[in-house]
ROTORBA-745479 format. One line per field, with one value per atom (N, C-alpha, C): y, z, x; residue in one letter; atom name. Coordinates in Angstrom, 2 decimals. Example, Ala and Ser with C-alpha at 12.3 -4.5 7.8 and 13.67 -1.06 7.14 Angstrom:
! residues 2
Y c(-5.69	-4.50	-3.30	-2.25	-1.06	0.03) $
Z c(7.80	7.80	7.80	7.08	7.14	7.87) $
X c(13.19	12.30	13.20	12.85	13.67	12.90) $
resn c(A	A	A	S	S	S) $
name c(N	CA	C	N	CA	C) $
END
This chain:
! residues 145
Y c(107.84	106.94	107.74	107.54	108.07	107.88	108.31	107.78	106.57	105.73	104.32	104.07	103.00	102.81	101.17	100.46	99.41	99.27	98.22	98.03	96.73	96.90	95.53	95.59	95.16	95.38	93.97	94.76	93.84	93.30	91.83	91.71	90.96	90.65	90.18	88.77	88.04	86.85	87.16	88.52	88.51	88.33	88.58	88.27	89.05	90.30	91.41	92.55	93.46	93.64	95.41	96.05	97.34	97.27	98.30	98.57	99.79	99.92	100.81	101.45	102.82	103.02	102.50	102.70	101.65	100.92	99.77	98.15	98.55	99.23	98.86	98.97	100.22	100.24	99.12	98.72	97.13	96.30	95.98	95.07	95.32	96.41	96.64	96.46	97.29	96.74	95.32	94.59	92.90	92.09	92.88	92.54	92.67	94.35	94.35	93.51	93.19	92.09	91.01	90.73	88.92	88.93	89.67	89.95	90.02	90.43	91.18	89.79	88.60	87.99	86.90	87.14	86.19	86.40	87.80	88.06	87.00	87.41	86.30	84.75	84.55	82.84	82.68	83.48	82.99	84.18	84.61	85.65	86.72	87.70	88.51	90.04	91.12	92.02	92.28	92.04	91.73	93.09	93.42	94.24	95.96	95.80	97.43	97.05	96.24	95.63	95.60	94.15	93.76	94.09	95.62	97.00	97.77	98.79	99.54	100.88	101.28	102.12	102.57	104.04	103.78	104.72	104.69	105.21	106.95	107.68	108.74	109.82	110.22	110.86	112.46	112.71	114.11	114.45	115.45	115.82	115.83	116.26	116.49	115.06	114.14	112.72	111.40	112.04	110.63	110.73	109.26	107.89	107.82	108.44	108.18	107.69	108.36	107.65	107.98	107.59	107.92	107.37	107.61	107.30	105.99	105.72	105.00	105.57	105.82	106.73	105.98	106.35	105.36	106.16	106.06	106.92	106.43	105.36	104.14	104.97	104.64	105.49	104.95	103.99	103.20	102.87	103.71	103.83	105.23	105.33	107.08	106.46	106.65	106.80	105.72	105.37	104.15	104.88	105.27	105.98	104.67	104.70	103.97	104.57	104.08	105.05	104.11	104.41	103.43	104.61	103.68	104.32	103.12	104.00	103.00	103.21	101.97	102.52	102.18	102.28	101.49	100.24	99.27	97.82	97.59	97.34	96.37	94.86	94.68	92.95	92.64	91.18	90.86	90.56	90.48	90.85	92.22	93.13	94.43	95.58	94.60	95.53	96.26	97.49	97.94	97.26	97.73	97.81	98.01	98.61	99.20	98.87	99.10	97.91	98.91	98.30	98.61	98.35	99.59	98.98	100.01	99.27	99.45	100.01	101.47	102.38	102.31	101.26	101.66	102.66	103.82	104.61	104.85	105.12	104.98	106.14	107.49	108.67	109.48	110.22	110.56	110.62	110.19	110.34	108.81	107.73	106.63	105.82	105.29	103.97	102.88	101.91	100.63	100.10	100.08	99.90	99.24	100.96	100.84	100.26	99.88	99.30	98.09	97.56	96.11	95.73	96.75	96.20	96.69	97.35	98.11	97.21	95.76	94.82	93.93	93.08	92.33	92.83	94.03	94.22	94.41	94.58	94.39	92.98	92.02	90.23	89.99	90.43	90.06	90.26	91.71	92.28	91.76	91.32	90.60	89.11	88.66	87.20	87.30	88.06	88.20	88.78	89.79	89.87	89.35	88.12	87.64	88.06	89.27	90.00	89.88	90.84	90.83	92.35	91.69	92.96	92.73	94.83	94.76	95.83	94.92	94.98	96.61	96.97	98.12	98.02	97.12	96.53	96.52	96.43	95.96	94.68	94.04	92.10	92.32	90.88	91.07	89.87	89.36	88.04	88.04	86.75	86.63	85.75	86.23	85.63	85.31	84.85	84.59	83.93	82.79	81.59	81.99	81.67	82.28	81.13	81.54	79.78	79.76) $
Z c(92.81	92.57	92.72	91.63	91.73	93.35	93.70	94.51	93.90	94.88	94.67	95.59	95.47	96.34	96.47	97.51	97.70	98.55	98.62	99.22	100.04	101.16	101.97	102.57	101.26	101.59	102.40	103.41	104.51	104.17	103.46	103.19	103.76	103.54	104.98	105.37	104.55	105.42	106.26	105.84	106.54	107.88	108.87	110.14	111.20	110.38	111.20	109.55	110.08	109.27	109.30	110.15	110.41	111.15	110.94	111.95	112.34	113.62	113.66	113.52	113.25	113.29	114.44	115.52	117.08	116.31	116.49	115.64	114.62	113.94	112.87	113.17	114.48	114.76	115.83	116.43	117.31	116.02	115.74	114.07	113.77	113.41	113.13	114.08	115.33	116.41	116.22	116.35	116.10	115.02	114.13	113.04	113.06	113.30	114.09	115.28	115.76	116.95	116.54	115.37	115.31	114.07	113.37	112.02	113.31	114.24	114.79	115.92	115.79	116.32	115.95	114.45	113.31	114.00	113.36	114.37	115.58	116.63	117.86	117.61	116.80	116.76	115.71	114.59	113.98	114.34	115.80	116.28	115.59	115.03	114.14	114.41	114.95	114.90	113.87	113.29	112.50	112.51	113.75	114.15	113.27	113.07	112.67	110.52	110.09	109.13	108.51	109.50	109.41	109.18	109.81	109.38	110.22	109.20	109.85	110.19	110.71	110.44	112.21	112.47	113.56	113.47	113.89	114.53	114.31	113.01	113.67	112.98	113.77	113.38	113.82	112.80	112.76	113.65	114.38	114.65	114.17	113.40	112.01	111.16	111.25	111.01	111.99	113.38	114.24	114.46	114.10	113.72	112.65	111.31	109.80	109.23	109.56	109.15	109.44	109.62	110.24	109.45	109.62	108.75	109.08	108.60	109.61	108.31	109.32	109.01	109.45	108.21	108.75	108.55	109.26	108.87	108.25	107.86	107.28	105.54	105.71	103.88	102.84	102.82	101.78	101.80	103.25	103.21	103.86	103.37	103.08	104.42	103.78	104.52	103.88	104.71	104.20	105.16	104.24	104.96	104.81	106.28	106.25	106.95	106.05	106.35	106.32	107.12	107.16	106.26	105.82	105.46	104.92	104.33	104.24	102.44	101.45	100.31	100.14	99.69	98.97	97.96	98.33	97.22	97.27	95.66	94.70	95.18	95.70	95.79	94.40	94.20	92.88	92.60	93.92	93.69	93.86	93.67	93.61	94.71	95.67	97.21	97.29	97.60	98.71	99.78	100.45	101.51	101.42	102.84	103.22	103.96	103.30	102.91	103.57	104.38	105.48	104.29	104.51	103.36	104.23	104.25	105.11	103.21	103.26	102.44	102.84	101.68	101.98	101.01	100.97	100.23	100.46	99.05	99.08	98.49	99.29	98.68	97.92	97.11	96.02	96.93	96.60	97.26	98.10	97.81	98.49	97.98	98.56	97.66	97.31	96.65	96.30	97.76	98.15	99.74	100.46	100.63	101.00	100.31	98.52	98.30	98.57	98.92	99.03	100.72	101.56	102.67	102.99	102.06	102.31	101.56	100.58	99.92	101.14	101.43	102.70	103.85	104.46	105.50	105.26	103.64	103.82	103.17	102.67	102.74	104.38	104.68	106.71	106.84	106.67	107.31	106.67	105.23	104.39	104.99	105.56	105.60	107.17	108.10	109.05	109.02	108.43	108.84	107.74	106.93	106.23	104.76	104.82	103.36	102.10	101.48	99.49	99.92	99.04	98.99	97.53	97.11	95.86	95.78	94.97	95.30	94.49	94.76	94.23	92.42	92.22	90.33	90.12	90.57	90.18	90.60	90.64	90.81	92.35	92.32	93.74	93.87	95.43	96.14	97.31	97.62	98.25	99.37	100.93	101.59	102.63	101.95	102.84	101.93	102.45	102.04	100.72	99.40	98.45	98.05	97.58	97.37	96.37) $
X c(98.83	97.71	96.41	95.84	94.43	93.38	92.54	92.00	91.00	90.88	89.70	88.92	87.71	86.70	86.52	86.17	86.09	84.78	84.24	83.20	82.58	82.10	81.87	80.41	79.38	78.06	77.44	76.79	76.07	74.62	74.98	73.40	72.66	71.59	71.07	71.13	72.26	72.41	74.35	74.34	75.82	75.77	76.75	77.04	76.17	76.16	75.36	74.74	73.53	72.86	73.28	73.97	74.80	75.78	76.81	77.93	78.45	78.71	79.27	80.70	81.37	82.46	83.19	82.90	83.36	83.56	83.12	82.90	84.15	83.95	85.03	86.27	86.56	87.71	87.82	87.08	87.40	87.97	87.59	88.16	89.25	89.57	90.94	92.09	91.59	92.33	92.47	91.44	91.92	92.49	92.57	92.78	94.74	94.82	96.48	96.67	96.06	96.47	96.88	95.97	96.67	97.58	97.54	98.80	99.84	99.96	101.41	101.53	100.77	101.00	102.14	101.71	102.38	104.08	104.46	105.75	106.21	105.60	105.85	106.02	105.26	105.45	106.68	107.41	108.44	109.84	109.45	110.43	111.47	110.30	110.26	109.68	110.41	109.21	108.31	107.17	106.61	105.54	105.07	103.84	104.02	105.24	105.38	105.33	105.48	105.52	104.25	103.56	102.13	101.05	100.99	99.82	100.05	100.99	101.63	100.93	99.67	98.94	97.91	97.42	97.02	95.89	94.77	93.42	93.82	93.20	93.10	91.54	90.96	89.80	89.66	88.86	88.87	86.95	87.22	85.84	84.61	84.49	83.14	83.24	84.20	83.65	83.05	83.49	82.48	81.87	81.86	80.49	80.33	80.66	80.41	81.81	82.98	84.02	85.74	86.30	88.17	89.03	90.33	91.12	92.47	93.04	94.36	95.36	96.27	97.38	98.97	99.52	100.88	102.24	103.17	104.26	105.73	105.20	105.91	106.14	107.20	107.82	106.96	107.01	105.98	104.52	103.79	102.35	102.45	100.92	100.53	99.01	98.00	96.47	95.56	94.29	93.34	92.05	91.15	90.10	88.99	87.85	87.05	85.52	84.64	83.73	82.17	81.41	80.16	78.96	77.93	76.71	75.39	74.25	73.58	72.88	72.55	71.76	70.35	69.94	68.42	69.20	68.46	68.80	67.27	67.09	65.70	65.78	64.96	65.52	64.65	64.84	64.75	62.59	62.23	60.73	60.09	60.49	60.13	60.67	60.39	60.53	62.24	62.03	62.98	63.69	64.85	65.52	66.58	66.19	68.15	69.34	70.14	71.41	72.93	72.98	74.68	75.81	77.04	77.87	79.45	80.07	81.62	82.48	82.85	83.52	85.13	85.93	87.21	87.78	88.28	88.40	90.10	90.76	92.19	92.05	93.04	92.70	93.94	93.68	94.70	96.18	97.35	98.29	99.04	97.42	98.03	98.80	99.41	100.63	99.87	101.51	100.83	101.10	101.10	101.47	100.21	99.54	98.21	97.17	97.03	96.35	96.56	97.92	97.55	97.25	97.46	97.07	95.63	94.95	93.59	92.67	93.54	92.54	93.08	94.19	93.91	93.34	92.73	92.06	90.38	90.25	88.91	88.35	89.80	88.77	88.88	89.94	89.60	87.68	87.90	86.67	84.88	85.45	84.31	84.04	85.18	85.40	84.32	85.18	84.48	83.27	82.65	81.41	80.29	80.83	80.12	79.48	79.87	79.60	79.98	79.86	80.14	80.95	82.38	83.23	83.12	83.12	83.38	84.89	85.81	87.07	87.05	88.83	89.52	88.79	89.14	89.34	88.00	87.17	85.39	85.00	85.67	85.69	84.38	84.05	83.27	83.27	83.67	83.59	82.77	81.96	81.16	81.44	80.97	81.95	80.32	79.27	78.05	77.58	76.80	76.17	74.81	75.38	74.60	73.77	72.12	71.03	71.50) $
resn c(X	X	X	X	X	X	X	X	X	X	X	X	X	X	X	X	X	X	X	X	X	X	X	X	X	X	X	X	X	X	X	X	X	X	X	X	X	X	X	X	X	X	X	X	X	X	X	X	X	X	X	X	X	X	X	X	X	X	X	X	X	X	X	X	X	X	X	X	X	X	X	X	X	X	X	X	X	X	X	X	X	X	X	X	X	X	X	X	X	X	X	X	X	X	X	X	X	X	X	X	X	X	X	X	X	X	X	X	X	X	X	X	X	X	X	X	X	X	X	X	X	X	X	X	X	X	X	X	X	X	X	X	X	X	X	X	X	X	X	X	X	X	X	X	X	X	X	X	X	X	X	X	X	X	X	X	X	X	X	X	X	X	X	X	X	X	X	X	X	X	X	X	X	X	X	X	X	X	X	X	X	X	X	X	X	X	X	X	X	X	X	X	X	X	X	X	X	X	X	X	X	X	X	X	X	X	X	X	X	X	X	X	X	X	X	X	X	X	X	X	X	X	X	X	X	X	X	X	X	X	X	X	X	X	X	X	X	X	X	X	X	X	X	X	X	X	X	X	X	X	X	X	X	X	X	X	X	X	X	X	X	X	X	X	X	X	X	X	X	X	X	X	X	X	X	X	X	X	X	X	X	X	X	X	X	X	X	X	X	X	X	X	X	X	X	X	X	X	X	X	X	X	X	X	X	X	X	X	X	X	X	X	X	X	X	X	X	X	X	X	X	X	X	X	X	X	X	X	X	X	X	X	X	X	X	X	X	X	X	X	X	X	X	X	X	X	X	X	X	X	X	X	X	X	X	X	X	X	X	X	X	X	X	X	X	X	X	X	X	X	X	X	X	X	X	X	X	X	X	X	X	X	X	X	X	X	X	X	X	X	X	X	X	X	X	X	X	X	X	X	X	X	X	X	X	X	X	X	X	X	X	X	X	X	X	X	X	X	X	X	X	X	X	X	X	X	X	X	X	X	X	X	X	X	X) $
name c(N	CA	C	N	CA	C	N	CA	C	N	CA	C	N	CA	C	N	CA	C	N	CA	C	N	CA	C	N	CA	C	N	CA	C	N	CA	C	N	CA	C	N	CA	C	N	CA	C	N	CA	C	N	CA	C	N	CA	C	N	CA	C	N	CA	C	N	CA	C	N	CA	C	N	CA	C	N	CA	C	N	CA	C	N	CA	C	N	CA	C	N	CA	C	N	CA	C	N	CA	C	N	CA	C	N	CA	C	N	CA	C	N	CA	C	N	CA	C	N	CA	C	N	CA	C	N	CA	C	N	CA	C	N	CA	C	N	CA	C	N	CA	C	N	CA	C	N	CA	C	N	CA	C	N	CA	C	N	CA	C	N	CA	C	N	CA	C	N	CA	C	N	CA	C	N	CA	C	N	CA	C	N	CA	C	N	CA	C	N	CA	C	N	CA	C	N	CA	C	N	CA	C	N	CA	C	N	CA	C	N	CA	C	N	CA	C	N	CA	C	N	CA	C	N	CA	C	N	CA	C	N	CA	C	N	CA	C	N	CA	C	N	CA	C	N	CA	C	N	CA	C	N	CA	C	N	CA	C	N	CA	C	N	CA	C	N	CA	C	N	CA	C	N	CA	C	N	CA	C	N	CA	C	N	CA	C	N	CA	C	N	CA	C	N	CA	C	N	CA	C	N	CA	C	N	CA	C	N	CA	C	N	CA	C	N	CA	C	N	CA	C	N	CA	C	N	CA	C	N	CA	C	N	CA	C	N	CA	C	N	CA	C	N	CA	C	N	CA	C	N	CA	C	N	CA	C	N	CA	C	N	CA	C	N	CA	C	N	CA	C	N	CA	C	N	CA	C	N	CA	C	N	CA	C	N	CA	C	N	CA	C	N	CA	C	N	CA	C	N	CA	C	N	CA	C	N	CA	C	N	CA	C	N	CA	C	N	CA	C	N	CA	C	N	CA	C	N	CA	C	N	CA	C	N	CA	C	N	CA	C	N	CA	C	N	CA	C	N	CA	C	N	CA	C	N	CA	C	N	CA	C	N	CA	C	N	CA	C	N	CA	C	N	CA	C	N	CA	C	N	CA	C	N	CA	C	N	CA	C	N	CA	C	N	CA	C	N	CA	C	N	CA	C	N	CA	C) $
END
């Protein structure tokens, strides 16, 4: 699979207006917490299934971005990475705009794309943002006038 890019831009009526890599890996942590909860309630090990993937970062990327890594036959890697752009708002002005980078990198499965699009509507849903998906599509998960 080619590599792809996904995106979960923070705008300013989302939940929060930046984040950090911390933050994101708290999220995920919670995010595996309650998928692997599913398991428990229909008595299933479920957790190794659910997201099968764990925390690992390289030096010269923290605080900008880490990877989760899985050793599961049918998933490879799901890199996630924070930064910031310039956005036009629609009366002229500037500002700068928080945006959560899911990046699926050459070598990943269909595996990982489909659990790297359910972990970032989690993460859109929760922090109120506009993900713009693998495909181009974009859903809005914050109160639009």
């Amino acid at each position: 699979m080619l590599a792809a890019n996904s995106f979960i831009k923070l705008v300013p009526s989302s939940a929060k207006e930046i984040i950090t890599t911390e933050e994101l890996k708290e999220l995920f942590l919670y995010y595996k917490d309650i998928t692997g909860k599913i398991g428990s309630q229909i008595k299933w090990e479920y957790n190794d299934a659910a997201f099968p993937y764990e925390i690992k970062e390289k030096p010269e990327a923290k605080g900008t971005w880490f990877y989760l890594y899985s050793e599961n036959d049918r998933y490879n890697a799901i890199l996630l990475g924070i930064d910031k752009e310039n956005v036009r708002e629609e009366d002229g002005s500037e500002r700068e705009q928080a945006y959560i980078q899911v990046t699926l990198p050459e070598g990943a499965t269909f595996g990982d794309k489909g659990k790297a699009n359910e972990f970032c509507k989690f993460l859109a849903k929760k922090l109120k943002g506009e993900l713009h998906l693998f495909n181009g599509r974009i859903m809005y998960f914050y109160n639009r006038k």
